[in-house]
C-alpha positions, 0 to 999 in steps of 0.5 A: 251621319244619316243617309239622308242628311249625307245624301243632301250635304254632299249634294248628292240630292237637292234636298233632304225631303227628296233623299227621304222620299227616295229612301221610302221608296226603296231607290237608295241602297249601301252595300247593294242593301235596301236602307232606312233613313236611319242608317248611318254612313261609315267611310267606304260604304258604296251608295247605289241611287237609281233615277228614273233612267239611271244608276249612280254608284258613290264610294264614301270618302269622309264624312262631313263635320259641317251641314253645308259643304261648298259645292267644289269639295265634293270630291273629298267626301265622295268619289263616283264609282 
């Protein structure tokens, strides 16, 4: 699965326009390597997003079979590091 598309399925971001904004402005990184909005997720990948103020690092679980996953099984897909 895209970054981007992985970034709005797990509700890491509100919306796909938004992880592909950050990903152009190089606020997105996996494995500590800036990314393209093509690059494919793989289990066990380390998504590092910086905010305005704060660093958030997520370990990839699993990747999604669905577009939408309910809000309460994000922890099977992503796990906070």
């Amino acid at each position: 699965m895209r970054i981007d598309k992985f970034l709005n399925t797990t509700n890491i971001l509100k919306r796909r326009t938004i992880a592909q904004d950050m990903i152009e402005n190089k606020l997105i990184f996996i494995n500590g390597a800036v990314v393209k909005s093509s690059r494919e997720v793989k289990v066990g990948d380390i998504i590092e997003v910086r905010f305005l103020e704060t660093i958030k690092k997520y370990q990839v679980l699993k990747i999604p079979e669905s577009k939408n996953i309910p809000k309460n099984q994000k922890e099977l897909y992503i796990k906070e590091c």
